[in-house]
C-alpha positions as YAML, in Angstrom:
chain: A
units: angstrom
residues:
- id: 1
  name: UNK
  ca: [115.76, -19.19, 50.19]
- id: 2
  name: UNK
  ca: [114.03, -22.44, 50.99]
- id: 3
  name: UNK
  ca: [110.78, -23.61, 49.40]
- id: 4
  name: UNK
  ca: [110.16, -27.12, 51.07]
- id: 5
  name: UNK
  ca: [108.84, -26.48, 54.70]
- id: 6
  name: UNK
  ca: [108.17, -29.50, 57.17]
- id: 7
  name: UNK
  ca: [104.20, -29.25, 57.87]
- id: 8
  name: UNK
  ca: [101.93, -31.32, 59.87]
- id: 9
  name: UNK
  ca: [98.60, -32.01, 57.61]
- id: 10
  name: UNK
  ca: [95.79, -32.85, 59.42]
- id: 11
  name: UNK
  ca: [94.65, -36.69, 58.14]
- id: 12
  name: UNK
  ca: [91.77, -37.35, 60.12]
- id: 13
  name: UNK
  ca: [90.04, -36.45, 63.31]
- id: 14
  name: UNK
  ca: [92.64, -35.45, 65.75]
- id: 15
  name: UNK
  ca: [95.30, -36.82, 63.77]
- id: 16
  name: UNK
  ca: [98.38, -35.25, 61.86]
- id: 17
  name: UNK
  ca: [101.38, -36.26, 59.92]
- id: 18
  name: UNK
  ca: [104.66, -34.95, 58.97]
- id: 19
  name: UNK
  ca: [104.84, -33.71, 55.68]
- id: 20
  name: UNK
  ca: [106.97, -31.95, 53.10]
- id: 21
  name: UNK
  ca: [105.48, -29.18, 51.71]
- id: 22
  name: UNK
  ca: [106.92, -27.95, 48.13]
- id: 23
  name: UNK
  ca: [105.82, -24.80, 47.29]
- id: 24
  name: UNK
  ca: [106.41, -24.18, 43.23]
- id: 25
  name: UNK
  ca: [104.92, -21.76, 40.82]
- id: 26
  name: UNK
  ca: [102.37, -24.01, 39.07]
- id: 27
  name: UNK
  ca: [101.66, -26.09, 42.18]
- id: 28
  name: UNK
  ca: [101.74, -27.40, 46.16]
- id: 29
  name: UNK
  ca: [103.33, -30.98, 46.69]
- id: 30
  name: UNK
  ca: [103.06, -32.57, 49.86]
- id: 31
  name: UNK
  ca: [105.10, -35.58, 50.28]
- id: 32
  name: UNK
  ca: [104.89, -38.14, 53.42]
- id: 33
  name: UNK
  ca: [108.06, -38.01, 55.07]
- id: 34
  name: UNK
  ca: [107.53, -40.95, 57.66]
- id: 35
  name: UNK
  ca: [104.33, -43.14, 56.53]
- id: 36
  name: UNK
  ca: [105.09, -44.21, 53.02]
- id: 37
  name: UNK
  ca: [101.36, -45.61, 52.81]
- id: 38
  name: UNK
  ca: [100.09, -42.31, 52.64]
- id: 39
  name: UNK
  ca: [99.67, -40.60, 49.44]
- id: 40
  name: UNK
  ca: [101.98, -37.85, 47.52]
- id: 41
  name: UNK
  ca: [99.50, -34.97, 47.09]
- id: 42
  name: UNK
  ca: [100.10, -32.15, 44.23]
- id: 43
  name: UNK
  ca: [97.51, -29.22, 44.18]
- id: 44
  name: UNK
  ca: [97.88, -27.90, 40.99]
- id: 45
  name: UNK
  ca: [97.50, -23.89, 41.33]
- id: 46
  name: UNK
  ca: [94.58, -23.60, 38.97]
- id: 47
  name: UNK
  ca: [92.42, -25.55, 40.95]
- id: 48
  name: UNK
  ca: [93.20, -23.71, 44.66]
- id: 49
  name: UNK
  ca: [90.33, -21.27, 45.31]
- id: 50
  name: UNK
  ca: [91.60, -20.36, 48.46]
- id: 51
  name: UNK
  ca: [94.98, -19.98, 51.15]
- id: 52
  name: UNK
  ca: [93.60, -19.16, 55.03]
- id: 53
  name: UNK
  ca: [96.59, -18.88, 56.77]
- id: 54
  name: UNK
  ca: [96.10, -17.55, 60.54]
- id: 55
  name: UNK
  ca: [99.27, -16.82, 62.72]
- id: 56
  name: UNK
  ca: [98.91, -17.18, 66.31]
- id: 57
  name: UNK
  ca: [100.87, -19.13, 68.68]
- id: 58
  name: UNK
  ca: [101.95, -21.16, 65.30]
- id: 59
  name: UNK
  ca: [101.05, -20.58, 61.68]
- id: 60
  name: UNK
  ca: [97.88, -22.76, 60.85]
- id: 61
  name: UNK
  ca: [96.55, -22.96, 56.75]
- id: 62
  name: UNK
  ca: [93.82, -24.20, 55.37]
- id: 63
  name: UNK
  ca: [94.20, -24.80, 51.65]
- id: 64
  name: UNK
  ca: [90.59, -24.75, 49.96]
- id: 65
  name: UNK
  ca: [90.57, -26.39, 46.45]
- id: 66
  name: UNK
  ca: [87.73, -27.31, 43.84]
- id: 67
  name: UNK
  ca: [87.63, -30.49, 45.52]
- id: 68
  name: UNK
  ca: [89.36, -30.61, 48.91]
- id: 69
  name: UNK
  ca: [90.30, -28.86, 51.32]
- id: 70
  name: UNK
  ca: [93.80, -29.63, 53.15]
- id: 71
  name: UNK
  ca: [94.69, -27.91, 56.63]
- id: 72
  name: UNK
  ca: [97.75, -28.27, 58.98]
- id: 73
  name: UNK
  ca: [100.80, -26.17, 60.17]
- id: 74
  name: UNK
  ca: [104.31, -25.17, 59.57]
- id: 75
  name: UNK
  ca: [106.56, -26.94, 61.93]
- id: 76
  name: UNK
  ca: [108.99, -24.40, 62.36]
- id: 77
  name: UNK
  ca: [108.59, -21.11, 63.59]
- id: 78
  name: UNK
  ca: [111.16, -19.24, 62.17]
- id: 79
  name: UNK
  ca: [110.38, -19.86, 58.84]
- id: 80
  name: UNK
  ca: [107.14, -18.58, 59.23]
- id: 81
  name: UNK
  ca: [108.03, -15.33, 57.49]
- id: 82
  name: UNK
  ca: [109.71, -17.19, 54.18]
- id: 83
  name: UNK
  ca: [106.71, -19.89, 54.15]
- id: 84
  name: UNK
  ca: [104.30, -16.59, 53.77]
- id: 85
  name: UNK
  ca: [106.27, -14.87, 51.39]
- id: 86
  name: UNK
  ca: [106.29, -18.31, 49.32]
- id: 87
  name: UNK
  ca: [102.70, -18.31, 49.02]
- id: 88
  name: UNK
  ca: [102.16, -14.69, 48.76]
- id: 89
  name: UNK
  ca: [104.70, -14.72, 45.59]
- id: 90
  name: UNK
  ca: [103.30, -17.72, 43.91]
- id: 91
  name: UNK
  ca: [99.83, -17.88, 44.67]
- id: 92
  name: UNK
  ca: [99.36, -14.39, 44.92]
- id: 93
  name: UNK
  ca: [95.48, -13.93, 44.38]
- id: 94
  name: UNK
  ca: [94.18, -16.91, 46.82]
- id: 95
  name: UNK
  ca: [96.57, -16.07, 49.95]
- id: 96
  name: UNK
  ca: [94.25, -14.19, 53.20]
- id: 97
  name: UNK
  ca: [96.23, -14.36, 56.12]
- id: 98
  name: UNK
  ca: [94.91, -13.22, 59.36]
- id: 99
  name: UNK
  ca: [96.72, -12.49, 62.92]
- id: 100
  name: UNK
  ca: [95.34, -13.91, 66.06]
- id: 101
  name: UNK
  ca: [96.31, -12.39, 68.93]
- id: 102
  name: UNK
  ca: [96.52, -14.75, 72.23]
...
């Protein structure tokens, strides 16, 4: 079972990039995976208060921390079930996820 998904992570105002996502037990990393002047992010789990994930046409998160909060979506749709079941496992307390439909 995989546990790096390709995301897009919202960077500004209209704007996205690619991103690997790393979902481990004690934290997220998001790594750039085409602009190398953007910054490696790791969310250490103690500090996310929140995991909105909403599946609709695609499966959009918002990940609130004490600090931040990071949003984006999974590339691929057919992980969509594994990428949930990541979070869910690992960050078990802070995952909502709500269905959309369209």
């Amino acid at each position: 079972m995989i546990n790096v998904y390709q995301v897009q992570l919202r960077t500004g105002f209209f704007k996205t990039e690619p991103y690997a996502l790393d979902i481990e037990k004690t934290h997220l990393t998001f790594v750039p995976m085409e602009n190398q002047h953007l910054t490696r992010l790791r969310i250490p789990q103690k500090s996310i208060q929140a995991i909105e994930l909403v599946l609709s046409e695609r499966l959009e998160f918002d990940i609130i921390t004490d600090a931040d909060m990071y949003s984006g979506h999974l590339e691929a749709k057919e992980h969509i079930d594994t990428f949930i079941h990541h979070l869910s496992k690992n960050f078990q307390t802070c995952v909502h996820l709500e269905h959309r439909l369209t």
